[in-house]
Structure formats: C-alpha cells, structure tokens
N, C-alpha and C positions, 0 to 999 in steps of 0.2 A: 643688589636689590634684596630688602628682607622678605623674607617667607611671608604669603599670605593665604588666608583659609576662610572661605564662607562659603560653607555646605548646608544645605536644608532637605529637610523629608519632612512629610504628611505622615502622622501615628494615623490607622486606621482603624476604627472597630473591628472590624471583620475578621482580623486576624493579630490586634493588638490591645491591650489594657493601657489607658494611658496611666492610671493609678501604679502598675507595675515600674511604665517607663519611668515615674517620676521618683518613684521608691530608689530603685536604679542608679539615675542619677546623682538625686541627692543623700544617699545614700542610710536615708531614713527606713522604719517598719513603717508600713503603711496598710490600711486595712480596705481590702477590695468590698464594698456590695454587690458588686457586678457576681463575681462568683464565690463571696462568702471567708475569700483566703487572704492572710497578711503577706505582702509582700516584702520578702526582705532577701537583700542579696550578699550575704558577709560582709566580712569586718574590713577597713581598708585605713593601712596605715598613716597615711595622710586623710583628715575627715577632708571632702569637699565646702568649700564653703558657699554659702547658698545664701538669694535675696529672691525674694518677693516682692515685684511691681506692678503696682493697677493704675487705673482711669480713677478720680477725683471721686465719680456717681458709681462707681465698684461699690456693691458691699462686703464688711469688716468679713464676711466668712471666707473672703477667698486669699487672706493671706493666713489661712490653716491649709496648708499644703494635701493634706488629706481630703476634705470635704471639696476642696476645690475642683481637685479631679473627678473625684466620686460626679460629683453634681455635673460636673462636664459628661458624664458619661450617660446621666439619667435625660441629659437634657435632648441626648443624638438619639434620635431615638431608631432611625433605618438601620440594616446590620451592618452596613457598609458606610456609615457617617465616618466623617473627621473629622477626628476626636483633637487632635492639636498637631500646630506645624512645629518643628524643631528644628533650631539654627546651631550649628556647629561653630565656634569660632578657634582661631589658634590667637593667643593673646603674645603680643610678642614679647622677647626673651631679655630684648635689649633696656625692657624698665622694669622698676620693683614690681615687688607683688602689691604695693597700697595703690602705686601708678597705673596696674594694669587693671585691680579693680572698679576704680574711681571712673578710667574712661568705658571699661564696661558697662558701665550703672547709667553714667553720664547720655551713652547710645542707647540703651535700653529706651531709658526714659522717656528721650525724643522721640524715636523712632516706632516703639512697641506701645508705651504706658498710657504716650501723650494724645495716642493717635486710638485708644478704645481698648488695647489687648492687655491682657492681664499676662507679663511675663513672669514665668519659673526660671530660675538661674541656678545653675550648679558651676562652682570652678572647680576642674581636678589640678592638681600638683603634684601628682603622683611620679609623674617624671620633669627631671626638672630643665629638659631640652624640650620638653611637650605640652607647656602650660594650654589649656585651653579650656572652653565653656561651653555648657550644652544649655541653651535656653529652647524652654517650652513656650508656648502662646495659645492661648486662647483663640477658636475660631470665629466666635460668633459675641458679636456687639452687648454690650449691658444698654440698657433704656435709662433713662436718666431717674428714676425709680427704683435702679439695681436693681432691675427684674432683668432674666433674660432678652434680649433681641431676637430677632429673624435675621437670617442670612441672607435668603433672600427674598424679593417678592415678583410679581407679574405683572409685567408692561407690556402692553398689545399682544397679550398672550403671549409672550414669552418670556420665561425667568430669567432673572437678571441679580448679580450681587448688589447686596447695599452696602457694600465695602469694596477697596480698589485691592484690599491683602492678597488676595488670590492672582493679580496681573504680574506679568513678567515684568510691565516697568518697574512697580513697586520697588520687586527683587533687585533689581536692579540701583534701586536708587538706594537701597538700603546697604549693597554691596561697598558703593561707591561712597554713602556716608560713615562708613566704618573706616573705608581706607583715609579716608582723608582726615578723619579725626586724628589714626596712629600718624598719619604722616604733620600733621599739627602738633602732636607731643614731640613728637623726633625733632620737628624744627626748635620747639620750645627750650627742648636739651642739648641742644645743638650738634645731634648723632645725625651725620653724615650718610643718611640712610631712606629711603622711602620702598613705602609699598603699592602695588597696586591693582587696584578689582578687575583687570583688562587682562585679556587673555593677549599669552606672547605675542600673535598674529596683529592684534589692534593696534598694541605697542609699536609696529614696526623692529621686533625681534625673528630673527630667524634662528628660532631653535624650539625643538619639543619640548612641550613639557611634559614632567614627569609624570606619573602617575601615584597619588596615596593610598598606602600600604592601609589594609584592613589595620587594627590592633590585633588582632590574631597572628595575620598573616607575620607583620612588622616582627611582633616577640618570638615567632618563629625562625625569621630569617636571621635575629640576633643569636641565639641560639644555636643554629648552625653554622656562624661564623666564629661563635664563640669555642666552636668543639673544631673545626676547620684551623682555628689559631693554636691550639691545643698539641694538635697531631703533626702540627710543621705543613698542614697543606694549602695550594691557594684557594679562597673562599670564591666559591660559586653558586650565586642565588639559586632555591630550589622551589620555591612558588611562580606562578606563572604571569604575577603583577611583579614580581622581583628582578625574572628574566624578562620582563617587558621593559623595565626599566633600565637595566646594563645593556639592551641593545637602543635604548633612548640613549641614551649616554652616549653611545658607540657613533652613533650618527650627530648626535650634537657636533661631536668631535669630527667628523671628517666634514662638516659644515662648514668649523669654526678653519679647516684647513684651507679648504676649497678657497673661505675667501678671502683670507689671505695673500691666496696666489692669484685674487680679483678673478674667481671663474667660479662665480657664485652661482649655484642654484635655487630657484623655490622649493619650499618646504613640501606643497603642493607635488611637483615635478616628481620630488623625491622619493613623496609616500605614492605614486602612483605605480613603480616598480613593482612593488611590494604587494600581494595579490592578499584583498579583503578574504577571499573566499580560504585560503590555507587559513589565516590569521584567526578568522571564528571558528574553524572547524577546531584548532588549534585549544580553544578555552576548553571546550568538552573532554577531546583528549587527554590534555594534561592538566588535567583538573583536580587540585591534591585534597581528596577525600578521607576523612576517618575512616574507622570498622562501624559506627553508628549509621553516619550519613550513607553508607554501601548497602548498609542492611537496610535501611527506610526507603532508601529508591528501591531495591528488591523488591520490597513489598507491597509497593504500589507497582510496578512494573508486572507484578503476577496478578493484582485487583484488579490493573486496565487490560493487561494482556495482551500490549502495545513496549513501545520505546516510549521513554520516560521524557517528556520536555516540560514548559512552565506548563500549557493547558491539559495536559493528560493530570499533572501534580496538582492542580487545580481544582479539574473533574471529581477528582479523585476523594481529594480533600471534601470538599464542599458535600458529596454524595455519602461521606460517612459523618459531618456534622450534621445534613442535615437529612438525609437519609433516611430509607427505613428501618434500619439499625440504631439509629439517632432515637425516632419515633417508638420503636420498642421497648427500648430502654426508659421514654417516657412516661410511655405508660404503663408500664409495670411502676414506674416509681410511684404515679399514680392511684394504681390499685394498692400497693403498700397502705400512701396515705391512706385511702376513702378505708381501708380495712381496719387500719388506726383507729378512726374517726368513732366506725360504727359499735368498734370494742368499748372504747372510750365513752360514750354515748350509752351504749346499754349499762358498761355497770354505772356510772352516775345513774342512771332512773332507776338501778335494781338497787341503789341506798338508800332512794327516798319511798317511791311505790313498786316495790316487786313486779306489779301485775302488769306494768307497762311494757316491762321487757318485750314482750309479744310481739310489738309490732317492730324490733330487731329481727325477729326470727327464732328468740330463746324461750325457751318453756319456764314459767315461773320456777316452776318443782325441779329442774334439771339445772339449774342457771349454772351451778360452779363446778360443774363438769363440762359444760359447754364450752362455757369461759374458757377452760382449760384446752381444750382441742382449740379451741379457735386461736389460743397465744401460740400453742404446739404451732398451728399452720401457718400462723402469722411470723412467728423466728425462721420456718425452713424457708419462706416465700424473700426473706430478707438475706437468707446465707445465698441461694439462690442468685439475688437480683448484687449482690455483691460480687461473686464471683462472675458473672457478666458484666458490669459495671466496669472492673480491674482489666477483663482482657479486651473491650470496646475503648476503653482509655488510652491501654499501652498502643493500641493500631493505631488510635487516631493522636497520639503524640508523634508516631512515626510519620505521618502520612503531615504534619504539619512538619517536621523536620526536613520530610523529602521536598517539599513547597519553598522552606527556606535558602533550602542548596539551590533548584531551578530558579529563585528570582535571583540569587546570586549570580548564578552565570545568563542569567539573559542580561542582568544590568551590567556586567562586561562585557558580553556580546557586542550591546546598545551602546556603552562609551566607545567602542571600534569603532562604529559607524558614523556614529557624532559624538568625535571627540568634543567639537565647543557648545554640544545641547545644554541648556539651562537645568534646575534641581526638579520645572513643575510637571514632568511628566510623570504618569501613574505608571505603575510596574505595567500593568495590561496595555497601554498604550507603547510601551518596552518590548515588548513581548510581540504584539502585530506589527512594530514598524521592522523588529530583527527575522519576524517569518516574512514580511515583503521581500526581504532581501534575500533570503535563502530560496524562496516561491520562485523570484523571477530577474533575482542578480540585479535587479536597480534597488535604488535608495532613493525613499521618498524624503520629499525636504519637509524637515521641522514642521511647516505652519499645517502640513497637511496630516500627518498623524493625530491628532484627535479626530478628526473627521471621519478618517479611515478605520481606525480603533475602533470608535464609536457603531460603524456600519456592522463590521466582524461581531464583534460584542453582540448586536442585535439578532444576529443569524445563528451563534452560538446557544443563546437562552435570551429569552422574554421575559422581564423578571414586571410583576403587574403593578399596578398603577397602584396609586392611594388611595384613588375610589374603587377600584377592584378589589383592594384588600380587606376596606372595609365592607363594601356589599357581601363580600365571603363573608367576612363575620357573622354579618345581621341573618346569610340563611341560614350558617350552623347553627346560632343562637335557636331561631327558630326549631330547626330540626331538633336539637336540644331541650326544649319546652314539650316539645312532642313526645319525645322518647321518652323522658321524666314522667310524666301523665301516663303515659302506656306502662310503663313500671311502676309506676304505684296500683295501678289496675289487679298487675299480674301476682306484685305484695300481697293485696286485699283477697284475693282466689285463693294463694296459697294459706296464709291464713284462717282460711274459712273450712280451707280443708284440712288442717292442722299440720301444711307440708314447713315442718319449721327449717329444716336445712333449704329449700327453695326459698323460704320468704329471705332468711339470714342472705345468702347470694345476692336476693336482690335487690334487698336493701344496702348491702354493698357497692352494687351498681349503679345507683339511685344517687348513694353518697360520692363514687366517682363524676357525675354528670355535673352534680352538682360543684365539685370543686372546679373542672373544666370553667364550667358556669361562669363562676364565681371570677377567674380568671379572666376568661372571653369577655364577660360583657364591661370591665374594667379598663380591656382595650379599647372595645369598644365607643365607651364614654370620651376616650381620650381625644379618639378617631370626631367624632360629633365633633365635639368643642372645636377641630380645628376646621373643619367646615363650613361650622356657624360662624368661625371668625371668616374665613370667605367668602362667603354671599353677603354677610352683614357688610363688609367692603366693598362688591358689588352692588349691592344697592340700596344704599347710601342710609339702612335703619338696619335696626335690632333684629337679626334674626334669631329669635329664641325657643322655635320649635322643638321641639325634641324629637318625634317620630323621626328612624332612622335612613326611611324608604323616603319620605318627601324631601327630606336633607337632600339624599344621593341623588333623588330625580332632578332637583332643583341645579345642583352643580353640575351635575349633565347638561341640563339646556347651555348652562354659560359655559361648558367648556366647548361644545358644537357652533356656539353664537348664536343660539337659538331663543335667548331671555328679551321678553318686551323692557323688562329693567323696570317691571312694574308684577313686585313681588306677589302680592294676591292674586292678578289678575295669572303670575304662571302656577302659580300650587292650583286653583283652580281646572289651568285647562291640563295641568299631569294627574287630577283625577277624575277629569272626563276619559283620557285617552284610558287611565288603567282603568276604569270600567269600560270600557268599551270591547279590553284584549277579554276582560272578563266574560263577557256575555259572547263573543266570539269562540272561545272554547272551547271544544266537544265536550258531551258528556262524558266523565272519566269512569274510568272502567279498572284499570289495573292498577295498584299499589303507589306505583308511581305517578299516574297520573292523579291520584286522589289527593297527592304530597304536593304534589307541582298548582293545583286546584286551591287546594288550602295554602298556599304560601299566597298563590295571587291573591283570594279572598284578603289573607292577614294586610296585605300590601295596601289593598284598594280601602280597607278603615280606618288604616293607618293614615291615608291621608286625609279621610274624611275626620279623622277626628283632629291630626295636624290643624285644615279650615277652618273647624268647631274651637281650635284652640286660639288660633288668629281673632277668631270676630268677639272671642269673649274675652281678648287683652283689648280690641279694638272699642267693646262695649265699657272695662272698666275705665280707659283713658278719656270716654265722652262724658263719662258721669262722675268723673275724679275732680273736685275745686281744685280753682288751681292756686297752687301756695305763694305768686306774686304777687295777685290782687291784692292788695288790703281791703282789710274788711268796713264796710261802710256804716255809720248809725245814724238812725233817723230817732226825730221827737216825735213821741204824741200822746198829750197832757198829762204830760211830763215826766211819761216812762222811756226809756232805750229800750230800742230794738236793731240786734244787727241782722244784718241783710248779706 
C-alpha cells in the first residue's frame, strides 16, 4: 500500500501571522501590515511552486498573494480569530511532477475553489522521496459582490456556521476525495498500488501505524545515522518520535509472527500491557531540547515560579503580551509620539505667527532654546524607551518560544491518548483532555472534550463579551473627553500665569489623549456598524442611530429576549428606565460619584437625542415624494400644471 498524508491545522492570530506562514511557504518576501515587517525566510534551492485558486465572485485582488493575507488578517478582527486552515498533502512519488501537479489543482479546485475558499498552494521538491503540498484556505465566505462574508450568524440565539468547512465530516470527505482521485490515477497508469484515508483499524489491519517525524526531528535522525554509518556503529534512533517508532516496528513484527502461528492478538489487547501513564510521563522526560528552548522554559519557570506546562507557558505568555509590561511600553510609545506632535506643531506656528507658540508652552523670545531642550529630552526619552523596547522583546520572544516547546509536547502527550483523533482540535482543548487524564487516570472520549475544554477555559479567564467591550469603550471615550476639557483648563491657568514648562507638559498630555482618542473612537465606529447590522436584522428596518448607549441598551434587550420587536416603542421605554435610575440617584458628593452622575446624565441625552433622531428620519420619509408615482398634468385654458 502507498504512503498516504492528509494533515491539517488552523494558523491562529493569537500567536500566528498568516502573511508570514504564506511568505514561508511559498517561499516569496512578503510585506506584513499587521506588524509593519517583510517576511522573508532564505533562499531555497529548489523554488516551490505555487497556484492561486478562488470562487468565480472572488475579487481579482486575492490572487496577489500579499494583500490576500494581509486583508485576511484585517478582516479577523478578535485576537484569537482564524486567520486560515492548512492542509498538508504528501503527493505521491509513483507519478511525474506534471502528474502530481494537475491532480493537485484538479482537488483543490473541486473541493476548496468550487465550494467558496480561496486556496494558496505551495509544492516543495526539496526532497525527492518527500514531494508534498502545503495549501492554505481561506476561512470566511466572499458575497457574491466580493465583499467579505460572515462566518457565522444567530439562530434562536445561538451561533451557528454558514459553512459546513469547520465539520469533521467535511474533513473527512475531503480526506477520502483526495484518496481516491490518487487511487484513480494509479488505476489509469496501471500501478498496482492504492492508497487510503482509513486508518489501519477501519481497514481491517492489524498493525500500528507509525508515527511522522517532525522535519526537524526527521533531518536529525538522518544525520545521526549518517555519523552512526561513519563510525562502523549500529544506528539507534535518538528522538523520542524515532524510538517510538523502532518499538512500532518491533511490535508490528511479533504481530505479524503471532499470526502466523494463528495465535493472533488485538491491537487493543496488546497496547493495554503497556501503561499510558510511564508512556506520557516518558515525553517530558525524554524530551530532546536545545540550549535556546532550556533557557526559555527557565525563564518563564522563574516569572511563574511554578513547573512549567502548556497553561503556566500560556499564563505566562499572554501576561507579558498583554500585560502591564505590554501597556508601559505603550505608553511610553505614546508619549514619544504626542511629544513628536507637539514639537512638530509648535515650530510650524513659530514659521508662520511666532506669537502662537504660547499656547505649546513656548515663549515667543525663547522659542530656539526651548526647542532645543525639548529635542535634547525628546532623543534621551527615545534612547530610553529603545533600550526597554530590546529587553521586553527578547523575554517575550522567549516566553513565545517556551509556549511553542509546551504545545509540542502536549500535542504528543494528546496523540498517546488518541492515537485515531481527527486534525480539529484546538491546542487548548489538547491540553484539558491530556490534564483529565493525568488529574484522574481516565480518558475522556473524543465527543466530549470541547465541552469539557470549554467549562475549564471559562474558570480559567472570562474574556468579555462584544458588547462589554464596546460599552468599555464608550466609557473611556467619555472619561477621555473629560480629562481633555479638564486639561485644557489647567493649559489656560498656567498660561495666564506664565508657567510655560507647566503649560508645554500639558499640552503634551492633551496631545497624548488625543491620539488615544483618535484610536478609541476608530474602534469604536467599527464596533457601532456591527450592531447596527444586528438589530437592523432583528427588526426587520434600518437601524441608523448613531448614539453608542441606545445601540448597547437596544442589543441588550434582544440578547435577554427582552425586545417588543417594535423598535421605537423599545428606544423609548430604555429612556424612560435611564431616567428613572437618574432621578433615583443620591446626590453625589465625591469625585467619583460626580463621574458616575455625569456618565448617566451623558447616557440619558444620548438617548434622548437618539428618539429626536428617529422621529426626524421618520418626519423626512412622511414629507419625502415618492419617486414611483409619476407625475400627473392637468389642463386649464390651456396652461399645464403638474400635481
């Protein structure tokens, strides 16, 4: 039977560029927006060769292999989206390289192109016993417009895909339409050979299969066979997928004896001997690490102050991207810019009218000594925010390196346990079903790790909703508008008092809020639009409000089932209730209560003017002619008049 190979993974944002993977692959420079950097990964003696296929209503931009990803990345916009799946193929060895291309293209087509996704294809021939393909795909549908699709939408309140790509049968059937195409050419050629997408056990085989070798792993193991053959010695695999593999062999073989001498055993039977619990303790152990990869667990191993596994690597991770470390570093970048800004900004006004400088903080008669201190302070604050920048980088490359060794060994952990699980589990759903098993020595079946994953996940972190994130917005914003007013106050004082290094500060800080600002309410807008597309779907017109507080109140009620499904009459009664929490109250007294006071007040206009905005789209549509009528003319002595 010949070799057969259909592997798939989900590229994540979270902790992947697909722009990179695709650079990668096909083995192009490729320029990220995502983080500003061209991806390129050396020269490779054989080019890969590479196709580009879409859907019919694809637009022409997505066979530029560059903007294609890029725009795939702008369009996911959660940090944790999936950005594209990727299928691994082995093309087999027994036809030309025109033969193995043509039926590649040939299944793409049907399977990927025909069916909505826009496949990326690279073939390597780098080795020429190892021909094989890495296609990328597209997650989310094109509109017949070539405008993006939705993944998914809401059915009796619960999401649901508008694609079947995400289902294991799919996978499945995809597995089984590729075997069968090679097993179609074989017949055509008349090679005495087939392949197939069934695992040994389906087949009615009694024997392990093997396990595939990383590419690292693999060029490793040749390597020290090849220094093994050198020295006159016998070659003994020294990875722990290699020795996994020579004791598969070893067993195939007293299988293949057993029955023979018809005193057959199950496969089953066999591996029950053999204690799960030595077998994964066994990965961590013998687990063949660099000096890189020992020093990165190190170092998170001293940040958590714990034993290192996937969720300490994780924790870990995630608390230095997004971190208060993270957030320092931002804002300091921050203050760089807004300090740019205001440098920038004063000398333009001090080429045209001198005298305005003032309201920077600079004294007209002093200007180009000021100027001068303030680039002096502006170069140290940049030597400064570089030298932290370099050593918050190098941790957190580490601290993603230690992450990539932990899902390594949990994902062979997870093949121990379920040798025949499918490609669609998530590392994290890897990661809870291999701690069940360590927790309490059973193994949970397949269908029930997501469920179980999902529970864990929720106990672990709460990550908040899409109306929670935008409500945060709208009160920063707020708070933001405030502070801004308050600082120009404090400008205006010093100012008056002639405190020109107090005003300079704060009108620094004025120009930081405002870049925040500028930012925030950009999300914001994005966050609206998709709102308004959901109620507008909910009931059944235009929602074109714009206040951010009647949006949120409004998709509240229909997320509770709380909506008459009669849009004015609920904006209405969400700003009876928010006057009513208004007048309820106490009189505020402290700082914060006077903040919390004024956000409701903003809240409760907001939606009064939202109503004010409804009834005077509802006054223009009453007094709008309407453009089907035609227009009528009447006689009289023997002038027209239309009507």
């Amino acid at each position: 039977m010949a070799y057969f190979l259909f592997r798939t993974q989900i590229i994540s944002k979270s902790n992947r560029s697909a722009v990179a993977c695709a650079a990668y692959r096909s083995g192009e420079a490729l320029y990220s927006e995502r983080d500003g950097l061209t991806k390129k990964y050396g020269h490779r003696d054989i080019p890969p060769e590479t196709y580009i296929l879409a859907p019919k209503h694809a637009p022409e931009w997505v066979y530029n292999r560059e903007r294609l990803w890029n725009e795939v990345e702008k369009v996911e916009k959660q940090h944790n989206a999936q950005l594209a799946r990727e299928i691994i193929v082995a093309l087999p060895t027994q036809l030309t390289n025109e033969e193995q291309t043509q039926l590649l293209l040939d299944f793409c087509k049907e399977n990927f192109a025909d069916e909505g996704m826009v496949a990326d294809i690279a073939i390597h021939r780098d080795k020429k016993h190892n021909p094989h393909a890495h296609i990328m795909l597209t997650m989310r549908p094109f509109n017949e417009d070539g405008t993006w699709g939705k993944k998914r939408k809401k059915v009796n309140g619960k999401s649901v895909h508008l694609t079947n790509w995400n289902d294991k049968e799919t996978l499945l059937k995809w597995r089984k339409n590729f075997a069968d195409r090679i097993n179609e050419k074989f017949k055509e050629k008349g090679i005495n050979d087939r392949v197939s997408h069934e695992s040994y056990e389906k087949q009615g085989i009694d024997k392990v299969p093997q396990i595939r070798l990383s590419r690292e792993a693999y060029q490793y193991e040749q390597r020290m066979k090849r220094e093994a053959e050198k020295q006159g010695k016998p070659y003994e695999p020294v990875t722990y997928y290699g020795k996994l593999n020579q004791e598969i062999q070893r067993i195939n073989q007293e299988l293949k004896a057993l029955k023979q001498q018809e005193k057959v055993v199950s496969i089953s039977e066999y591996q029950e001997e053999k204690s799960l619990n030595e077998t994964i303790e066994s990965i961590r152990k013998n687990a063949s690490l660099n000096d890189v990869e020992k020093a990165s667990l190190l170092l998170v191993a001293k940040r958590a102050k714990s034993y290192v596994d996937f969720a300490v690597a994780r924790r870990v991770y995630h608390d230095l991207a997004e971190g208060n470390w993270k957030k320092k570093i931002d804002s300091q970048q921050l203050k760089l810019r807004a300090l740019k800004n205001v440098i920038n900004k004063a000398y333009h006004v001090y080429q045209q009218e001198p005298k305005q400088v003032i309201q920077y903080g600079f004294h007209p008669g002093k200007f180009n000594e000021q100027l001068r201190e303030k680039i002096a302070q502006l170069k140290e604050m940049e030597k400064s925010f570089e030298n932290e920048l370099t050593k918050y980088e190098a941790v957190l490359k580490k601290a993603e390196l230690a992450l990539e060794v932990q899902k390594r060994l949990t994902e062979e952990e997870f093949r121990v346990l379920y040798p025949h699980a499918g490609a669609d589990f998530r590392i994290e759903e890897k990661h809870h079903a291999v701690q069940y098993f360590k927790d309490t020595g059973g193994v949970l079946p397949e269908s029930e790790i997501p469920a179980y994953a999902a529970k864990k996940e929720q106990e672990i972190h709460r990550m908040p909703t899409f109306a929670e994130q935008t409500r945060n917005m709208y009160q920063s914003l707020f708070v933001l508008n405030r502070t801004i007013q308050k600082q120009s106050k404090e400008r205006m004082e010093a100012l008056k008092a002639r405190d020109f290094d107090k005003a300079f500060e704060v009108s620094r800080k004025i120009e930081q809020y405002m870049l925040r600002k500028e930012k925030m309410s950009k999300e914001l807008e994005e966050n609206k639009a998709v709102l308004q597309a959901i109620l507008s779907e909910h009931y059944g017109r235009d929602v074109s409000i714009t206040n951010t507080a009647a949006l949120l109140r409004l998709h509240e009620l229909v997320e509770r089932g709380e909506s008459s499904k009669d849009f004015e009459a609920d904006l209405r009664r969400i700003h009876v209730s928010e006057q009513q929490k208004l007048e309820r109250m106490p009189k505020p007294e402290t700082e914060a209560q006077i903040m919390e006071y004024q956000y409701r007040q903003h809240v409760a206009d907001g939606l009064l003017e939202a109503i004010e905005e409804v009834q005077r789209a509802n006054d223009r549509k009453k007094y709008e002619k309407d453009p089907t009528k035609k227009r009528q003319r009447r006689r009289y002595r023997g002038q027209e008049f239309e009507r």
